[in-house]
N, C-alpha and C positions, 0 to 999 in steps of 0.2 A: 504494500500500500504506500503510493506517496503521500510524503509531507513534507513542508513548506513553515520553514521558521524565517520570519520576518526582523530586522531589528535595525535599529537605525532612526529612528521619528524621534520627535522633542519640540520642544517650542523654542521658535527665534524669532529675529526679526526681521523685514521686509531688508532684503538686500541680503540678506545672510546665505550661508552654502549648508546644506545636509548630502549626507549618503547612506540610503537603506540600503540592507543587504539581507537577501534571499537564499538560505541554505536549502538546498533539495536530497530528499533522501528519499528511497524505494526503490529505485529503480535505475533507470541507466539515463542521465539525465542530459546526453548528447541525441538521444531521440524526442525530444522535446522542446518544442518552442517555450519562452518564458514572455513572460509579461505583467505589468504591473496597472492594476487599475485604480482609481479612487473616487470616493465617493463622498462629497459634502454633507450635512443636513439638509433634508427636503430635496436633495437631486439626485439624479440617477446616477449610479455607475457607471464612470465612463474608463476609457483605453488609455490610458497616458503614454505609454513606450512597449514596443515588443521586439525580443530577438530569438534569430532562428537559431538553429543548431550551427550552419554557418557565419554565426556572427553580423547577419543583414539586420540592420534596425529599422525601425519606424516609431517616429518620435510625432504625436499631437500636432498641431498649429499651436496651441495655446502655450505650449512647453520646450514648442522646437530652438533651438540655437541657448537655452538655459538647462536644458536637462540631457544628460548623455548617459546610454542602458550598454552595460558589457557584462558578460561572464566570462569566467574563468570555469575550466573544462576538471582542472586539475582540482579546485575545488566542490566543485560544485555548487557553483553560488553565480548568482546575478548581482547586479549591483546598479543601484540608478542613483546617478549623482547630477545632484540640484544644486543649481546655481541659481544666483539671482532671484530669491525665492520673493512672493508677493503674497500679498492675504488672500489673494480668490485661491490661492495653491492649498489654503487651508483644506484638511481632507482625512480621512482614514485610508490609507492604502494597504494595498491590499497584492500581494505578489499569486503568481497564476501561471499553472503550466499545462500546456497542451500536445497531447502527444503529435507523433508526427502524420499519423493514421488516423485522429479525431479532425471534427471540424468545429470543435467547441471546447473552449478553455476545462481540461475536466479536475483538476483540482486545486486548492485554493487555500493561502493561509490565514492566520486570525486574524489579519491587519493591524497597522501601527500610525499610531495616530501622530499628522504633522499641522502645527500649530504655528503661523504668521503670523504674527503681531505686526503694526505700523508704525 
């Protein structure tokens, strides 16, 4: 069974730099896409960043050019590093892996909550 330990969230302030980091365990975690989503109060879950197994990203419009997603294979960890953080980035995030044969995120960790202050 995968799981997904998230850790990395806190509270800073607007301009400030965070990095979550996503340990994956269960399985062989180079046949899986990762990805990290987050979700405000009152708003949906959305996609912030996803990489494949060969290291291709895709980064939001809302977060492109301030947030940058890589794993390391040796670890087995993702990592999404925030830069330039703002208050709408306020969120619980939320890391997510999709095998390479699914067409849907299939598992998912507790989420870690990130806190912008102005």
């Amino acid at each position: 069974q995968v799981q997904l330990v998230e850790s990395g969230g806190g509270l800073v302030q607007a301009g400030d730099s965070l990095r979550l980091s996503c340990v994956f365990f269960g399985d062989t975690f180079s046949l899986y896409v990762m990805g990290w989503f987050r979700q405000a109060p009152g708003k949906e879950r959305e996609l912030v960043a996803q990489i494949t197994p060969g290291s291709s990203t895709y980064e939001a419009d809302s977060v492109k050019g301030r947030f940058t997603l890589s794993r390391d294979h040796s670890k087995s960890t993702v990592y999404l590093q925030m830069n330039s953080l703002k208050p709408e980035d306020t969120a619980t995030y939320y890391c997510a892996a999709q095998h390479r044969s699914a067409s849907i995120y299939n598992y998912w960790g507790q989420g870690t909550q990130v806190t912008v202050s102005s």
